[in-house]
C-alpha positions in Angstrom: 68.9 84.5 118.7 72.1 85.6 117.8 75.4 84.4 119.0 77.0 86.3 121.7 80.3 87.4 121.0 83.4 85.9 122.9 86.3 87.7 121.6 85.9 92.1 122.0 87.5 93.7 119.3 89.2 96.5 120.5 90.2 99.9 119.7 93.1 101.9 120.8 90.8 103.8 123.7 89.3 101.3 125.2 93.0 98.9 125.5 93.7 99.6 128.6 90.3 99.8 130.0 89.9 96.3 128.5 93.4 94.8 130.1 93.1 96.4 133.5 89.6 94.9 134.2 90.3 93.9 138.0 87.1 91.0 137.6 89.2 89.1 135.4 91.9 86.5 136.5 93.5 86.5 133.3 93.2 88.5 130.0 94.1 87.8 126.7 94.9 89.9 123.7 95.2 89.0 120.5 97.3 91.4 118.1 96.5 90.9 114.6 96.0 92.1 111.2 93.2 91.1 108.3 95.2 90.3 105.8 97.6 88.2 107.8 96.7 84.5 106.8 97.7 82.8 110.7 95.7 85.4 112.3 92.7 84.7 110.2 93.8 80.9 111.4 93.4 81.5 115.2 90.0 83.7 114.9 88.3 80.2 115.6 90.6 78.9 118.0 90.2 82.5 120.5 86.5 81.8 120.1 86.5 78.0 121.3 89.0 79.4 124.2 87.0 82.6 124.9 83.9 80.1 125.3 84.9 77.5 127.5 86.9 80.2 130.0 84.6 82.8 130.4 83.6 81.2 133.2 86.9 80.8 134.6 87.2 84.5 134.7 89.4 84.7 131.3 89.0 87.7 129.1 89.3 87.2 125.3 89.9 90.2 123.3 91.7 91.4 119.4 93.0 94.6 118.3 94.2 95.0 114.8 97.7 96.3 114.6 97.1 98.4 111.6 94.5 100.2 113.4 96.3 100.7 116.9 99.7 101.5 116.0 100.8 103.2 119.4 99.3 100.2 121.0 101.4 98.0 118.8 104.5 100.1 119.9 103.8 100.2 123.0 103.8 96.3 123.9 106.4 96.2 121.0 104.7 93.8 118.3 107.1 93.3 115.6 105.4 89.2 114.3 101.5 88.7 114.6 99.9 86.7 115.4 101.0 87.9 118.8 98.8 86.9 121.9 99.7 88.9 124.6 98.6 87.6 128.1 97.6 90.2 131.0 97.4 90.1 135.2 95.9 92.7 137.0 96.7 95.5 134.2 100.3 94.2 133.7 101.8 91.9 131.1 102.3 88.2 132.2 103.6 86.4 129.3 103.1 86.3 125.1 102.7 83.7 122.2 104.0 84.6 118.5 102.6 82.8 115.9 99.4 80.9 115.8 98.7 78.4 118.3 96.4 75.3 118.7 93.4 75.2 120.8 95.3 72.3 123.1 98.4 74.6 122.6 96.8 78.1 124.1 94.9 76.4 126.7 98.0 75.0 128.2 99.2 78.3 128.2 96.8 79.5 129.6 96.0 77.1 132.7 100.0 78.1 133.2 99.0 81.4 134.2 96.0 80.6 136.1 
């Protein structure tokens, strides 16, 4: 069987879908870009999070800034990796730069 996937990638259209989902506490996005060498760094790190808080009601998802530029502008990304943290639809807080695992889940229980 294969394995289920923790992190969504996301496009453009289906952003704010994704961040406004009102059956998550907490939703995280990670803006990055495939040829940037810390992003490719924290791929495994999201999926260990996006695993272990799933049942906590934490959201895990990536859109690549080269694809979703108005998205990019939007939430003004100017470094990546840039995880972006979301309440109820709304920004609640952002990391630039990659993280460790210990590092984004203290983060994280922050905001929980």
């Amino acid at each position: 069987m294969a394995k289920k996937e923790s992190v969504t990638e996301l496009s453009e259209s289906k952003f704010t879908e994704f961040i406004e989902d009102d059956k998550a506490k907490l939703v995280i996005v990670d803006f990055f870009a495939e040829w940037c060498f810390p992003c490719t760094m924290m791929a495994p790190v999201l999926d260990n999070v996006a695993e272990k808080l799933s049942s906590k009601g934490v959201k895990v998802g990536k859109i690549n800034v080269d694809d979703a530029q108005k998205v990019s502008m939007k939430y003004e990304i100017s470094s990546i990796p840039c995880i972006v943290f979301f309440k109820n639809g709304k920004e609640a807080g952002r990391s630039v730069g990659a993280l460790t695992e210990e590092q984004l889940e203290d983060k994280l229980n922050g905001l929980l």
